[in-house]
C-alpha positions in Angstrom: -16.1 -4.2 -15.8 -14.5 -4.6 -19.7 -13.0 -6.4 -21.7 -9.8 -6.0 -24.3 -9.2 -8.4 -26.7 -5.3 -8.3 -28.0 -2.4 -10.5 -29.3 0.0 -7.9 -27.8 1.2 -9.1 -24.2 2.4 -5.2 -24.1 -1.0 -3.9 -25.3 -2.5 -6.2 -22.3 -0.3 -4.4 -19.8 -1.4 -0.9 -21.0 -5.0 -2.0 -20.7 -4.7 -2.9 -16.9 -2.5 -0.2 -16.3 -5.5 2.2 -17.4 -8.2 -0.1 -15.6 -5.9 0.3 -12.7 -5.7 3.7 -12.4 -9.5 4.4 -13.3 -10.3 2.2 -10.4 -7.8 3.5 -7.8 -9.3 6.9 -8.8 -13.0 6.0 -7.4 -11.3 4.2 -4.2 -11.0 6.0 -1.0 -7.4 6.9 -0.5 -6.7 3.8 1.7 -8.2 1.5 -0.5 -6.5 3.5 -3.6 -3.1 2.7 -2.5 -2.1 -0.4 -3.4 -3.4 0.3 -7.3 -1.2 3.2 -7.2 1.6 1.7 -6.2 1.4 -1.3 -8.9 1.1 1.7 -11.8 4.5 3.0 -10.2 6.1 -0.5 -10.4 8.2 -1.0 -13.3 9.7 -4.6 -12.2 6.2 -6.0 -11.6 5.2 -4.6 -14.8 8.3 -6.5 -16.4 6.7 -9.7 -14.6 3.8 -9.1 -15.9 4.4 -8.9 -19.4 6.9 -11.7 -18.8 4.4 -13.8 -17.8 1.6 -13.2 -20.5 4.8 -13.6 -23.3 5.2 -17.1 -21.3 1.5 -17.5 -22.0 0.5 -17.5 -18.4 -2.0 -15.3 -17.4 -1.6 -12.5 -15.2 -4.0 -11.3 -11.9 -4.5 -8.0 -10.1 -6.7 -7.3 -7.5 -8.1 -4.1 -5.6 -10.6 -3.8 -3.5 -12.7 -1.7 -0.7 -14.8 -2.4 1.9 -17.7 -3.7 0.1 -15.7 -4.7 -3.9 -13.7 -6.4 -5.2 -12.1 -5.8 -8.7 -10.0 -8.7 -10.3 -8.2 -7.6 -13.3 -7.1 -10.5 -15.5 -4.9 -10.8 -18.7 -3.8 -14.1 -20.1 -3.4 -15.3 -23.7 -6.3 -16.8 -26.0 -3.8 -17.7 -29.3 -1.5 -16.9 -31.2 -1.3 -13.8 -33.7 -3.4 -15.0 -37.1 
């Protein structure tokens, strides 16, 4: 669980990236997969910051057996 507050649609995508990979590092190796792969994909990374620079938000979720994790970014306003 956490929360980042930013303005930056790239500093959003850095923040799941790291949530990502902390999670995928306390999954089983099955479960870990699919977390891995997302950090390794550069064109869904470019949808993703595409999207939160469109102002829609952006969803990602691993799980395991028993979990699931739902990582969200999406925009709350502009820049002050």
């Amino acid at each position: 669980m956490g929360r980042y507050d930013t303005t930056s649609p790239r500093l959003a995508l850095r923040w799941l990236q790291e949530r990502t990979r902390h999670i995928a590092d306390q999954l089983d190796a099955a479960y870990a997969q699919p977390g891995l792969h997302w950090l390794t994909d550069e064109a869904e990374h470019e949808r993703a910051l595409a999207y939160m620079t469109a102002g829609t938000g952006y969803q990602l979720t691993l799980y395991d057996e028993n979990t699931r994790y739902v990582l969200v970014a999406y925009p709350t306003g502009l820049p002050s």
